[in-house]
C-alpha positions as CSV (number, residue, x, y, z in Angstrom):
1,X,152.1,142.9,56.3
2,X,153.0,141.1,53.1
3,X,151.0,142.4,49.5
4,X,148.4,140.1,49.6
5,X,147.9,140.8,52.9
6,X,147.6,144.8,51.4
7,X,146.0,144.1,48.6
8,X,143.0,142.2,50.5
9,X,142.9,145.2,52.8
10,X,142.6,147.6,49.8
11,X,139.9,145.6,48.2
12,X,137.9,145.9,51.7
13,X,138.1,150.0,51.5
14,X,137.3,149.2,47.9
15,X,134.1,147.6,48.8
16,X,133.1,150.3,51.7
17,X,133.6,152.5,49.3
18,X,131.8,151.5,46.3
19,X,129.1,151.3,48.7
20,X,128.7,155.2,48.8
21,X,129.4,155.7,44.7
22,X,126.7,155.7,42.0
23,X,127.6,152.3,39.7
24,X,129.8,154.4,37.2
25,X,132.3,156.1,39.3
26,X,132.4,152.1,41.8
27,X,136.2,150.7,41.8
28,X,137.0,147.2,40.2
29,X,138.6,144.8,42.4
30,X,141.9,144.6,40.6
31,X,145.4,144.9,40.6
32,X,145.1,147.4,37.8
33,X,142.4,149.8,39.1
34,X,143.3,153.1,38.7
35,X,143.3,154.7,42.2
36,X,144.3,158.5,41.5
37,X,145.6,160.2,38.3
38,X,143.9,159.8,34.5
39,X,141.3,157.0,34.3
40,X,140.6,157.1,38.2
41,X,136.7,157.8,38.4
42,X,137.1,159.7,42.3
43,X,137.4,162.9,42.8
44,X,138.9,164.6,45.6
45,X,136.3,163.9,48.1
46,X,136.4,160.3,47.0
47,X,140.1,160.1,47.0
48,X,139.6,161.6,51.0
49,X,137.2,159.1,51.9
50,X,139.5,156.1,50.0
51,X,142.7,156.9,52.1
52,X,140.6,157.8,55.5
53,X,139.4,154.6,55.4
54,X,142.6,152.8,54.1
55,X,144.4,154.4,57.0
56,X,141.7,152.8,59.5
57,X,142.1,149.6,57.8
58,X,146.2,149.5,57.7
59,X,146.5,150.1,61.1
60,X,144.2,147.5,62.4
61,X,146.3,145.5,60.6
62,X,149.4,146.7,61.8
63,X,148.6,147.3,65.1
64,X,150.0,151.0,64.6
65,X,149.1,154.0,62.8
66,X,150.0,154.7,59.7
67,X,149.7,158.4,57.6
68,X,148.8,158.1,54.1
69,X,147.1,161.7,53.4
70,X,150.2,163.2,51.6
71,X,150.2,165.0,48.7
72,X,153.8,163.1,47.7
73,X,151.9,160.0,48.0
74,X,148.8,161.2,46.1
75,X,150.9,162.7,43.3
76,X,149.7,160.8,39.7
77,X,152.7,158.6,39.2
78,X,152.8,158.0,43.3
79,X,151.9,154.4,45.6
80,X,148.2,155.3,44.5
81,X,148.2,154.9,40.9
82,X,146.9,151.1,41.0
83,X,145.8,149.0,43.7
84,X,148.8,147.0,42.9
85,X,150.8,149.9,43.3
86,X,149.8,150.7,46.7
87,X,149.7,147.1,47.8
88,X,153.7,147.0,46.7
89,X,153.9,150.2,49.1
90,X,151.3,149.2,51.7
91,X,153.9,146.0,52.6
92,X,157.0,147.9,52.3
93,X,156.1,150.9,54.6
94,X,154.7,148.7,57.4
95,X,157.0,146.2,58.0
């Protein structure tokens, strides 16, 4: 999987998820939405539900499965900060 290939794949558990959060707390499509850490409008149930379905997504994708639930990962300067920063790790981890 190449970044746009992750990044599109992000932006679909993006939209599943926006579906389920009042207008406020909804994620913008972009390679600078804030995923986890200051400025990130989900909270931890969110954050659950965002990588749940991410997992699902990636390993479609991949054809194999992939564990993204870490707390290394999930750390405020980690892969989730951005959606561009997870796309950049998204490629690189499932190669």
């Amino acid at each position: 999987m190449d970044q746009d290939e992750a990044q599109a794949i992000i932006f679909d558990t993006i939209d599943i998820l926006n579906r389920q959060l009042p207008v406020p707390q909804r994620l913008a499509r972009q390679a600078d939405t804030v995923l986890v850490g200051i400025g990130g409008p989900l909270d931890s149930l969110g954050i659950v539900n965002f990588v749940h379905t991410l997992e699902q997504k990636v390993e479609e994708a991949a054809g194999r499965p992939v564990t993204l639930l870490d707390a290394d990962l999930l750390a405020a300067d980690g892969p989730f900060r951005t959606v561009e920063a997870l796309s950049v790790f998204l490629a690189t981890v499932t190669r």
